[in-house]
C-alpha positions in Angstrom: 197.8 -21.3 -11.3 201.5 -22.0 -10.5 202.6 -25.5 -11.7 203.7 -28.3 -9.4 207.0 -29.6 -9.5 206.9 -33.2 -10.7 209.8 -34.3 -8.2 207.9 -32.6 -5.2 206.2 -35.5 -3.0 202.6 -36.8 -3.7 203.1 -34.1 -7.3 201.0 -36.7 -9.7 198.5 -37.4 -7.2 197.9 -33.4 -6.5 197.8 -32.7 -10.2 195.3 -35.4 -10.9 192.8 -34.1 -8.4 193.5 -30.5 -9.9 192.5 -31.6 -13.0 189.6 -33.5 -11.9 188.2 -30.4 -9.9 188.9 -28.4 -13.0 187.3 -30.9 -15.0 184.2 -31.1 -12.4 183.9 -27.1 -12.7 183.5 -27.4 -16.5 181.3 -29.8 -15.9 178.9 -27.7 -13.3 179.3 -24.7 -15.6 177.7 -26.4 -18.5 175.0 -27.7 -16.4 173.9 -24.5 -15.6 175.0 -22.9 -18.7 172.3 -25.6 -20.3 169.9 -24.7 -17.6 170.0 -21.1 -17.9 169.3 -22.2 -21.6 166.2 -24.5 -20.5 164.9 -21.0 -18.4 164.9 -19.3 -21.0 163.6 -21.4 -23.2 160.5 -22.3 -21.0 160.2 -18.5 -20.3 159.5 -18.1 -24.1 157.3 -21.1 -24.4 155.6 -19.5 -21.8 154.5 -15.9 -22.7 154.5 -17.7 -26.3 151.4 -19.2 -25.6 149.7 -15.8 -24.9 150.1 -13.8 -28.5 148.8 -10.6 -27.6 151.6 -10.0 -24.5 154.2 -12.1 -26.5 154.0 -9.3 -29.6 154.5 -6.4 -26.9 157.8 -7.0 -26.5 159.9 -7.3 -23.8 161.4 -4.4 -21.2 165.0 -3.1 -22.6 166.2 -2.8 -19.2 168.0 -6.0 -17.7 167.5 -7.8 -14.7 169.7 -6.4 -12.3 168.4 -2.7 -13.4 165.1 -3.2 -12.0 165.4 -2.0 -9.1 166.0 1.2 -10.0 164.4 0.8 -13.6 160.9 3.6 -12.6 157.5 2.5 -13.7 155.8 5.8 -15.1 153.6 7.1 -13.1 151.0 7.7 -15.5 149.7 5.9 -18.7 150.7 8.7 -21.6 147.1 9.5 -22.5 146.6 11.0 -19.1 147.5 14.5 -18.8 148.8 15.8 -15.6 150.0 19.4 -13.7 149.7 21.7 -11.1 147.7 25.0 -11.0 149.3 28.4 -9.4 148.2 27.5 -5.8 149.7 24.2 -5.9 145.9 22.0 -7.0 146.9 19.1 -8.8 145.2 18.1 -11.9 144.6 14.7 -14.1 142.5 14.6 -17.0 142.2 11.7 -18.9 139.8 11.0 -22.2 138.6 7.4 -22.2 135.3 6.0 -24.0 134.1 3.3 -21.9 131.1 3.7 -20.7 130.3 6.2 -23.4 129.0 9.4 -22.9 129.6 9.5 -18.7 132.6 10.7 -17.2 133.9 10.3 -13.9 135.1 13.7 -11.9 137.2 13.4 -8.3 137.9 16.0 -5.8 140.7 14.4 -3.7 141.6 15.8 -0.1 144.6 14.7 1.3 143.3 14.7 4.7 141.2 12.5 7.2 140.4 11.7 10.6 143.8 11.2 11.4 144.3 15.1 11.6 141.5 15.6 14.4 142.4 16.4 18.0 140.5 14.5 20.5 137.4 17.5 20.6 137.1 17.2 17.0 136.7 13.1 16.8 134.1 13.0 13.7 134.3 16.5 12.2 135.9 15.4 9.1 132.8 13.3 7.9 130.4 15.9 8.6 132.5 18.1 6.7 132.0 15.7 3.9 128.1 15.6 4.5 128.0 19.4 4.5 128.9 20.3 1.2 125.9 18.1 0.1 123.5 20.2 2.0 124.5 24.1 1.2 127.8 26.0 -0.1 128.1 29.7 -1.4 126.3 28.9 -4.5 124.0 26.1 -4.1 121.3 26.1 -1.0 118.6 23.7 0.3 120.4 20.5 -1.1 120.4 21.8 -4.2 123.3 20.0 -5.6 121.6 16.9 -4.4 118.9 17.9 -6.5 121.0 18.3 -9.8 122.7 15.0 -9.5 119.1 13.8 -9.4 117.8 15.3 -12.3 120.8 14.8 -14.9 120.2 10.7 -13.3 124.0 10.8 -11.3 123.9 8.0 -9.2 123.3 9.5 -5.5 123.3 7.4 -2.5 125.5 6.4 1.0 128.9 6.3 -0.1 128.6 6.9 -3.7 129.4 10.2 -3.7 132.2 11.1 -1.1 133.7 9.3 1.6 136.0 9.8 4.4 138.8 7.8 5.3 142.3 8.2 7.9 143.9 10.3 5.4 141.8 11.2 2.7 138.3 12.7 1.8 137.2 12.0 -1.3 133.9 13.3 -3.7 133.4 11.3 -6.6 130.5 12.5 -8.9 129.9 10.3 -12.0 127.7 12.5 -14.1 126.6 11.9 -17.8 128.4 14.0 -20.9 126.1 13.3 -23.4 124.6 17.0 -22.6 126.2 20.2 -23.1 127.3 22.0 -19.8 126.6 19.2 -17.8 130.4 18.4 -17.3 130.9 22.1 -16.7 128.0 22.3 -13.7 129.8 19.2 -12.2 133.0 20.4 -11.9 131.7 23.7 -10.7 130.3 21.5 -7.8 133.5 19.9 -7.4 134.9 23.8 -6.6 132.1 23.9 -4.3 133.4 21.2 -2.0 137.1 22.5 -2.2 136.1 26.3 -1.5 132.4 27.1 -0.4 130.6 24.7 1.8 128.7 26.7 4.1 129.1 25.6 8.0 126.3 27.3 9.5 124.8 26.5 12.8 121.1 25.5 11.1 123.4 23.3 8.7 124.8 21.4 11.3 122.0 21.0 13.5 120.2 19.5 10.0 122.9 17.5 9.2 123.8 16.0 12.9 120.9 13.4 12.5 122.0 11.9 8.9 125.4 11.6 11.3 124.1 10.1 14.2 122.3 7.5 12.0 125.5 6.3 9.9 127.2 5.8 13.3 124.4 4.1 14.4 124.7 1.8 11.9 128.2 1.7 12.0 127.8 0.2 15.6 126.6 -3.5 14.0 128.5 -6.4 14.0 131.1 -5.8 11.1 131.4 -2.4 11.9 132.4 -3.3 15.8 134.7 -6.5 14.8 136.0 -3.7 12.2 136.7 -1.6 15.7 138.3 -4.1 17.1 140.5 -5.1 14.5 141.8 -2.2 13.8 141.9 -1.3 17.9 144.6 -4.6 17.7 146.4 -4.3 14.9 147.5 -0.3 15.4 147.4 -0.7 19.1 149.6 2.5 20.7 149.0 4.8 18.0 146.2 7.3 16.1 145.1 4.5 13.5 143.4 3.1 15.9 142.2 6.5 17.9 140.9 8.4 15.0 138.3 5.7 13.3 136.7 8.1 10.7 132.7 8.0 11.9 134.0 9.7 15.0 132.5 9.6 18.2 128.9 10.4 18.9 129.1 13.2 22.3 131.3 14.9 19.4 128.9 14.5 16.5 126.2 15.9 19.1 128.0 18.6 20.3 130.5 20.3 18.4 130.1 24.3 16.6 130.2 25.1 14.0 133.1 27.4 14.2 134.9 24.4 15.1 134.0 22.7 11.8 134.9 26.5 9.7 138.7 26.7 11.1 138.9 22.4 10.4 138.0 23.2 6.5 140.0 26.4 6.4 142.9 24.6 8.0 142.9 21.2 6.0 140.7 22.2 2.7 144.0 23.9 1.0 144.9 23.7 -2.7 148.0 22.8 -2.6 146.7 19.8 -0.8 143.7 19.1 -2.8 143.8 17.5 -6.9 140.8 17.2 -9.5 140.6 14.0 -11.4 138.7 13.9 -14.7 138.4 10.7 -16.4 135.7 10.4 -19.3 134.3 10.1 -22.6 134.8 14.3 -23.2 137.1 16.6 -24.9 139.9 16.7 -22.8 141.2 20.0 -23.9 137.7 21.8 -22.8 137.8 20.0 -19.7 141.5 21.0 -18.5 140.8 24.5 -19.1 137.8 24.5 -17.1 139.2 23.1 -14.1 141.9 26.1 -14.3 139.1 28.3 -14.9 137.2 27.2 -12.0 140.3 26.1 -9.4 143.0 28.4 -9.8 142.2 30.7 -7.0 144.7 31.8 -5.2 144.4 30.8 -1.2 144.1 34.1 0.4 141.6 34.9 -2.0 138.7 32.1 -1.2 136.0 34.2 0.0 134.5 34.1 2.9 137.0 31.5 3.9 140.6 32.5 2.5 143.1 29.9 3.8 146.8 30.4 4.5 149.2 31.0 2.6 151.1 27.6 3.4 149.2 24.3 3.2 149.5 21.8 6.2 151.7 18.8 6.0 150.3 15.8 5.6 150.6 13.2 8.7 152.3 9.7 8.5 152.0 7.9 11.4 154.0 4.9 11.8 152.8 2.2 13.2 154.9 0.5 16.3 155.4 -3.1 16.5 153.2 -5.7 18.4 155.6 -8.0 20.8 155.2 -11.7 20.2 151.5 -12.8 19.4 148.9 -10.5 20.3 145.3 -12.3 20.3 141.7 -10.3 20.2 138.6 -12.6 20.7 135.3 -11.4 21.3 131.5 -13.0 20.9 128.7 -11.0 19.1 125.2 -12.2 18.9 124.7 -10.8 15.4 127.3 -12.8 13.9 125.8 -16.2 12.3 129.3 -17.8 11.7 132.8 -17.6 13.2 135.6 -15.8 11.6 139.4 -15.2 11.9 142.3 -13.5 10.7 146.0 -13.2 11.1 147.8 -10.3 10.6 151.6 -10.5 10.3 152.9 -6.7 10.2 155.0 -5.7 8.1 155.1 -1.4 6.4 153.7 -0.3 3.7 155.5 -1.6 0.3 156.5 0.6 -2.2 155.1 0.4 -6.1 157.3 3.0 -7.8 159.8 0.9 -9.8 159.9 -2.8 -12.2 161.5 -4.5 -9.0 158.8 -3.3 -6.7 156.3 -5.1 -9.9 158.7 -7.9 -9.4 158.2 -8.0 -6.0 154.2 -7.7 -6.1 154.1 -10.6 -9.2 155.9 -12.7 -6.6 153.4 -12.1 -3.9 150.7 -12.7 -6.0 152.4 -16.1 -7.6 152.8 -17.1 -3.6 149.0 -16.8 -2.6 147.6 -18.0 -6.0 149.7 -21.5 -5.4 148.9 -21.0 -2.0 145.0 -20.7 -2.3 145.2 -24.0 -5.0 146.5 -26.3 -1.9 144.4 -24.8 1.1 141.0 -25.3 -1.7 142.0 -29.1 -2.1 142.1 -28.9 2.2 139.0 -27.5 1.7 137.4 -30.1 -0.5 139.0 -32.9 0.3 140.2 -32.9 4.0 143.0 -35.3 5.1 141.6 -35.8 8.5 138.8 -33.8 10.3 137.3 -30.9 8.8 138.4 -27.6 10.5 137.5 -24.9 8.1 134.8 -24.0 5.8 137.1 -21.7 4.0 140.8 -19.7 4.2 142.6 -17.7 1.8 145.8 -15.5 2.0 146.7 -12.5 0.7 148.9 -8.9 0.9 146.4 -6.9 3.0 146.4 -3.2 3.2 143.8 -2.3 6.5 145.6 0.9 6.6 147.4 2.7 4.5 150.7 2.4 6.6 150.6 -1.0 6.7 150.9 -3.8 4.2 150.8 -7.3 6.5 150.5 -11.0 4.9 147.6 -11.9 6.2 145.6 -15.2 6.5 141.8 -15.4 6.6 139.7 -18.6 8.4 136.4 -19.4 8.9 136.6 -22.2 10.7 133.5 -24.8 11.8 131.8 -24.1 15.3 135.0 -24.6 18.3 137.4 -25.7 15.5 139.4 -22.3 15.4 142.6 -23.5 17.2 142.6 -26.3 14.4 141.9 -24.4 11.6 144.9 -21.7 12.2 147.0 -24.9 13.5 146.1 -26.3 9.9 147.2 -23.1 7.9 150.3 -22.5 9.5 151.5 -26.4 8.7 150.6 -25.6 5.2 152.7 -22.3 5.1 155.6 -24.2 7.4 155.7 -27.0 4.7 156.2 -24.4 2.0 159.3 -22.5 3.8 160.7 -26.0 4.4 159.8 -27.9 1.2 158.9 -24.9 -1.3 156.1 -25.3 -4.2 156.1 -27.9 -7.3 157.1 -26.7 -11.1 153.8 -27.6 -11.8 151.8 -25.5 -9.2 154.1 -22.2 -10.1 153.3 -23.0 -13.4 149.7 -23.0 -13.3 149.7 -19.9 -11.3 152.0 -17.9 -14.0 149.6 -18.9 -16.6 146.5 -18.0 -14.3 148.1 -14.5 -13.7 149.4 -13.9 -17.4 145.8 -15.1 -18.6 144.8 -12.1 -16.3 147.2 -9.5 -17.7 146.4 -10.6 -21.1 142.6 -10.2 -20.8 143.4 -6.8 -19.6 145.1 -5.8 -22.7 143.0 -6.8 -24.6 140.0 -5.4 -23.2 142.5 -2.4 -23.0 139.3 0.2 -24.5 136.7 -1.2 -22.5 138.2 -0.3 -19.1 135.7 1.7 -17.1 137.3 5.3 -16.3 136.0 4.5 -12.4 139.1 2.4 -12.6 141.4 5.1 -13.7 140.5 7.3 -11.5 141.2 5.4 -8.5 144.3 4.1 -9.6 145.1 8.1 -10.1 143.6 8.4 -6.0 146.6 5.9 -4.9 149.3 7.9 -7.1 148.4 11.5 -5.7 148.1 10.2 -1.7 150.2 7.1 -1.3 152.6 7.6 -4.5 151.9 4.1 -6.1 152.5 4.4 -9.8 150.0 3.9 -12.2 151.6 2.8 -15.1 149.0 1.9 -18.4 147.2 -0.9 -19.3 149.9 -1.5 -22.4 153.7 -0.7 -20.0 152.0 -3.4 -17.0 151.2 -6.2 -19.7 154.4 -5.9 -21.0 156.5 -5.7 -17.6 154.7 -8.7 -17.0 155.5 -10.5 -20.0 159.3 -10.0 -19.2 159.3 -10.2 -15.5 157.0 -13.3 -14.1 158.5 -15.7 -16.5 162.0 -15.2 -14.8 160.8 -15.6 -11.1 161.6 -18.7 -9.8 159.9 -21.1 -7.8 162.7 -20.6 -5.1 161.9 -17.0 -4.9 157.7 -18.0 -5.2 158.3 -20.1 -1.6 160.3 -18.0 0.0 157.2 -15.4 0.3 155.9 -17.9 2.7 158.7 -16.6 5.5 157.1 -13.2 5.3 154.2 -15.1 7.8 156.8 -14.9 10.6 155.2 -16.3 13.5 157.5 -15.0 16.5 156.7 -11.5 15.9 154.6 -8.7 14.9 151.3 -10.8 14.7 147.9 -9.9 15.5 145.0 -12.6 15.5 141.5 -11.1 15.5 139.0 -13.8 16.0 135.2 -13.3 16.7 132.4 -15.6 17.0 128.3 -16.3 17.6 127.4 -16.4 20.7 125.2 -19.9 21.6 121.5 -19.0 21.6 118.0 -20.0 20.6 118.3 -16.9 18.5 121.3 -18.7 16.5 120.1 -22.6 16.6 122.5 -23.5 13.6 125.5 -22.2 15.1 124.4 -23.6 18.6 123.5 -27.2 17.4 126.5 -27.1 15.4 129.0 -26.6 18.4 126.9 -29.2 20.3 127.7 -31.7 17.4 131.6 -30.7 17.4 131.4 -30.8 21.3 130.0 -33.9 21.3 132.7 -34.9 18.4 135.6 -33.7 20.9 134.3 -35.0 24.3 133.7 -31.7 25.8 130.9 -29.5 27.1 129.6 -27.0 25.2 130.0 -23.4 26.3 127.4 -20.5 26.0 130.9 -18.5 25.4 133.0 -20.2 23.3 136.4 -20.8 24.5 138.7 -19.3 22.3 142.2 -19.2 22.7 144.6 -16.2 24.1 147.3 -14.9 23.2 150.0 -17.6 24.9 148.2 -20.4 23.5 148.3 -18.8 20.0 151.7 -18.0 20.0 152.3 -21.9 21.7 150.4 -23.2 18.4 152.1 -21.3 16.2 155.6 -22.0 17.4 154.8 -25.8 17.7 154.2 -26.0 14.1 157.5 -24.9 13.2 158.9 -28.5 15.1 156.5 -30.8 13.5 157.5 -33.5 11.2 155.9 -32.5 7.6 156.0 -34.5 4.8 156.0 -33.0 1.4 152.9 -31.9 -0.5 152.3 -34.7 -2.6 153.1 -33.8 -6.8 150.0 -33.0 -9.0 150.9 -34.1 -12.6 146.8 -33.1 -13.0 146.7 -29.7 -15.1 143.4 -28.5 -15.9 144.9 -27.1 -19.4 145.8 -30.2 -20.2 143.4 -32.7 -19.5 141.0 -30.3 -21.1 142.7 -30.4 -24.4 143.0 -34.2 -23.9 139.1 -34.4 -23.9 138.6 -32.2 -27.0 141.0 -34.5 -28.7 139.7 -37.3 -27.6 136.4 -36.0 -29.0 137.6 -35.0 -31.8 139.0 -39.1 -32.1 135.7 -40.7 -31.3 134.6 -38.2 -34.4 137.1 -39.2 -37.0 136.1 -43.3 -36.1 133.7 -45.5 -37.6 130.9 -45.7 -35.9 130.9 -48.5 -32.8 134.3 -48.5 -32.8 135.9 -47.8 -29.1 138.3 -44.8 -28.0 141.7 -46.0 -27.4 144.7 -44.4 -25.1 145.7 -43.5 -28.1 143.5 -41.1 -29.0 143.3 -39.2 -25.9 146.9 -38.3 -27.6 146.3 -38.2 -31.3 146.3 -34.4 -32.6 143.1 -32.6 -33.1 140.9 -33.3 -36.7 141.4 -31.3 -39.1 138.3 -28.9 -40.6 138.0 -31.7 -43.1 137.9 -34.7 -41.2 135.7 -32.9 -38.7 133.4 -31.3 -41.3 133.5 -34.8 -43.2 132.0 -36.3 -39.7 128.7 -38.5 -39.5 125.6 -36.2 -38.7 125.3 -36.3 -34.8 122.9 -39.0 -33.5 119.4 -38.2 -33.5 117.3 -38.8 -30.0 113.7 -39.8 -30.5 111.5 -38.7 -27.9 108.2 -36.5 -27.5 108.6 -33.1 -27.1 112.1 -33.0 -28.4 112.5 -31.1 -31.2 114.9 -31.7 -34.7 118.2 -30.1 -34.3 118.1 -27.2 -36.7 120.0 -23.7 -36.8 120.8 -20.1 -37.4 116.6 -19.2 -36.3 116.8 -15.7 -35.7 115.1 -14.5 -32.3 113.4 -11.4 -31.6 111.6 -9.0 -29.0 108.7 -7.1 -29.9 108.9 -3.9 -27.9 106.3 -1.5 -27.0 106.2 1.0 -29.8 105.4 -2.4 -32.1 109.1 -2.6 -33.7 110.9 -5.8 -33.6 114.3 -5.8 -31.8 116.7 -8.9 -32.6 118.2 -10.6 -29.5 120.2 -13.7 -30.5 120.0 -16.6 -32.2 118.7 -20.1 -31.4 120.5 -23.4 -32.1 118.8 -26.5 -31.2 121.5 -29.6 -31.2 120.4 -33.3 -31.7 119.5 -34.6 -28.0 117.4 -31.4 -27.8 119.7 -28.9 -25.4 118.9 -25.5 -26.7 121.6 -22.9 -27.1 120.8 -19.2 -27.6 123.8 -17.1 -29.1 124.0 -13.5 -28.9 126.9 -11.4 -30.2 128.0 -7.9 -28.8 131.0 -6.1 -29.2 130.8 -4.9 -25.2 134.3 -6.7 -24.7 136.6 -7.8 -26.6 137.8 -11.4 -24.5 135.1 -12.3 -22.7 132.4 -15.1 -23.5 129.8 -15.9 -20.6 128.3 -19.1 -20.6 125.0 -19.6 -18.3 123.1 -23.1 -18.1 119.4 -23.6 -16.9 117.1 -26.3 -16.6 113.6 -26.9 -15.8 112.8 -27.8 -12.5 112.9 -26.8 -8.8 111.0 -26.5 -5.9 108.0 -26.3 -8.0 108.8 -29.8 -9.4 107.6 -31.4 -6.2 104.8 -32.1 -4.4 103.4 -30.6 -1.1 
């Protein structure tokens, strides 16, 4: 700084109010010098209370490399690579559950690729390969998966989606050759289904009859939805099940040059994910896979594969509101879409991003669940939630979900979008981001630890989202850890401002459907009478739900109302919890018939000799009760006349009994289940 002159006019009053500025900037820098400390601090404190992610370590990256900082996209005991005609393979040892493997033919193509004549093809496709290929006739591979016990069934096998087709066998390995003959199926499907005329015309019928059922009342709101949402583009033309003049009435030949067209290599990937020699089971899938395009007999395919399609979806003006009745609903339902494209998962700040959105709704979903059960005025809603939806796989909108009480739906989305209007204006309490951090690290934890009990079902879909939509699926160990280092640092600042992704001006789609009033529905119907009655109104045979205008004239209301804040909750369940076991463990270290103090609510927990030095529990005298006694060893005799142990039985002192059993199926996990005597059959006709 250059000096003032002394002589110069008003010099020594300048000079003091330079120095008191400097003095104030000190000042301010030390505050947040000795918050940044207290951050850090309560970071550590956090994870500290979870040992297993604390001794992980944290990331050596720094904050502002995250961004760019990659996830891997595999964990490293997955092996990866690409045969000579461009297949894709992961194979992945994992023993849990033992002996069964799980074994994925991916397709990265749907119903998105069909023209208008071929509306449907793509999921019989799907249903052909079950019936016959080059090698297997007469639903004989049907037949295996019954025999070696694979489960078999409507959607547990394949299924076909906007942009993918997927077969998913999950076959036993506790038999030699067993994996072998699965993954030659596997080759089946990518190369050899046979699309004869007599197959079709067998296989038309099991169509028909899915998109019959399709046709019921989730399956039509599911239409509609979707019909709303993805308005103006092929989302919302090319619904998988198809259309049924097509499924009656298309060749075969149409069907052949479909799978020689879309069924290429290069655009197809084998997962293999069980308890097996990994080794064996790569070089099998070479042996079985690698063939080269022009050579897939009698259907070679070109020599080029097809691009895959990626249909944006266009933006929906203002508020855009679908309503409809249907008499097979038994309750009304609605949700709120705000668009927003697909969000990457490739790098730490894209985790950074997702931990943040998941912070958001589990604070979120804490205040609309007090609404819920204890409402500050009329009740509008029997349940809501929020979340980061994925409908389609070009999409990722924040969306809201209602199920409001019979002609309460304009209250209950006018009630949610207060709540997520106070939190853009007033933000979330310390204490509610902190009970969410914990809930989510609590999460991550249990997940490490049960690290070699994950089923490889879960593997292998998380390898289905890195193939098609390039999330990264980083392991078990690399995600604990990222979390460890990143949530503690997000700040509750950066938790509320989530709640301006549910912008209300633009880009929203409300889907709401109810009953329709009826004998046929007389709880719904008496219901709306009652809330008619409540409102001073007459009840409707079609409820009056609100259109678009009036949506968007609710929504933008809310933003003008006067909100106060959300009052502070010094409740925390973690805390009052340990304040009861201590306070237990007080009354235990007392003589008897003394009383429990506010002091002990606070003492420190006994130690094992105080409580082991304890008075024996009280005794309760009553018929029927038995002594508390333990350690009595339970067992099942089982039909070959062996004796099987099962647990172990303690009976405590007012009689409750409590049976133990010990099993090493996870390793952080203890399920507690209470029953009593009584029921319906307690009473009288």
């Amino acid at each position: 700084q250059t000096p003032i002159a002394l002589h110069a006019p008003g010099a020594r009053r300048l000079d003091e109010v330079h120095q008191r500025m400097c003095a104030r900037l000190v000042r301010r820098a030390e505050s947040a010098m000795n918050t940044c400390q207290e951050c850090v601090s309560d970071s550590d404190e956090l994870v500290a209370s979870f040992p297993n992610l604390h001794g992980l370590g944290k990331l050596s990256s720094r904050p502002e490399e995250w961004v760019t900082c990659k996830l891997s996209e595999t964990p490293p005991q997955a092996t990866h690579g690409l045969l000579s005609n461009g297949c894709r393979w992961i194979v992945q040892e994992n023993r849990e559950p033992k002996s069964r493997a799980e074994l994925y033919l991916i397709v990265g193509f749907g119903s998105l690729v069909e023209t208008e004549e071929e509306r449907g093809i793509a999921h019989i496709i799907e249903h052909l390969g079950f019936s016959a290929t080059k090698s297997y006739e007469n639903h004989a591979i049907v037949k295996f998966l019954e025999s070696i016990g694979a489960p078999f069934g409507a959607c547990q096998n394949a299924y076909t989606s906007f942009d993918r087709t997927v077969y998913t066998l999950h076959v036993p390995t506790d038999k030699e050759g067993l994996v072998d003959e699965a993954l030659t199926v596997l080759r089946e499907f990518a190369y050899f289904t046979r699309i004869s005329e007599e197959d079709l015309d067998k296989e038309r019928k099991v169509v028909l009859e899915e998109w019959r059922e399709s046709k019921n009342a989730q399956g039509r709101l599911f239409e509609d939805y979707i019909n709303a949402l993805c308005k103006g583009c092929k989302w919302c033309e090319r619904l998988p099940i198809g259309k049924e003049d097509v499924i009656k009435g298309v060749s075969a030949q149409t069907l052949r040059s479909f799978y020689r067209r879309y069924y290429h290599p290069a655009r197809m990937s084998v997962v293999a994910v069980g308890d097996f020699d990994g080794e064996v089971v790569r070089s099998k899938i070479q042996e079985l896979f690698d063939i080269a395009p022009g050579d897939i007999d009698p259907l070679p395919r070109a020599p080029e594969p097809p691009d895959r399609p990626h249909h944006a979806v266009p933006d929906t003006p203002g508020v855009l509101v679908a309503s409809s009745t249907d008499p097979e609903l038994s309750f009304a339902q609605g949700i709120l879409d705000c668009k927003r494209p697909k969000q990457d998962f490739v790098s730490v700040g894209s985790f950074k991003r997702h931990l943040t959105e998941d912070l958001f709704h589990k604070a979120f979903s804490s205040r609309l669940l007090k609404l819920t059960m204890e409402p500050k005025g009329p009740r509008n809603f029997f349940a809501m939630s929020t979340e980061t939806g994925e409908p389609v796989p070009a999409l990722n909108p924040m969306s809201i979900s209602v199920a409001p009480l019979p002609g309460r739906m304009r209250h209950a989305f006018e009630s949610v979008a207060q709540e997520v209007e106070r939190v853009k204006r007033m933000g979330f309490h310390t204490s509610e981001l902190s009970r969410a951090k914990r809930s989510i690290l609590a999460e991550f934890e249990e997940e490490y630890i049960e690290r070699e009990q994950r089923p490889s079902e879960s593997f292998a879909e998380e390898y289905v989202g890195w193939i098609l939509d390039g999330k990264a699926a980083p392991g078990v160990e690399e995600r604990a850890r990222i979390a460890a280092t990143v949530l503690p640092t997000i700040t509750t600042e950066e938790v509320s401002q989530v709640a301006r992704e549910f912008d209300f001006s633009r880009n929203v789609v409300v889907k709401i459907a109810t009953p329709l009033m009826s004998l046929r529905n007389p709880l719904y119907t008496c219901w709306s009478i009652l809330q008619s009655a409540w409102n001073v109104s007459i009840p409707k045979p079609r409820m009056d739900l609100p259109q678009s205008s009036e949506m968007a004239e609710i929504l933008r209301a809310v933003a003008e109302q006067p909100l106060d804040p959300w009052p502070q909750e010094d409740d925390d369940v973690d805390t009052r919890l340990r304040r009861k076991f201590e306070a237990c463990a007080g009354r235990r270290r007392r003589p008897s018939g003394a009383t429990v103090t506010d002091a002990d609510v606070a003492a420190p927990p006994a130690t094992a000799t105080s409580v082991s030095s304890r008075s024996p529990p009280r005794m309760v005298v009553a018929p029927g009760v038995p002594h508390p006694k333990r350690g009595v060893a339970l067992e099942m005799q089982l039909e070959t006349g062996s004796e099987c142990p099962i647990g172990e039985e303690l009976v405590l002192g007012n009689g409750l009994r409590v049976f133990l059993k010990d099993t090493d199926l996870f390793d952080d996990e203890i399920i507690l289940r209470g029953r009593r005597w009584g029921g319906l059959s307690e009473h009288q006709d």
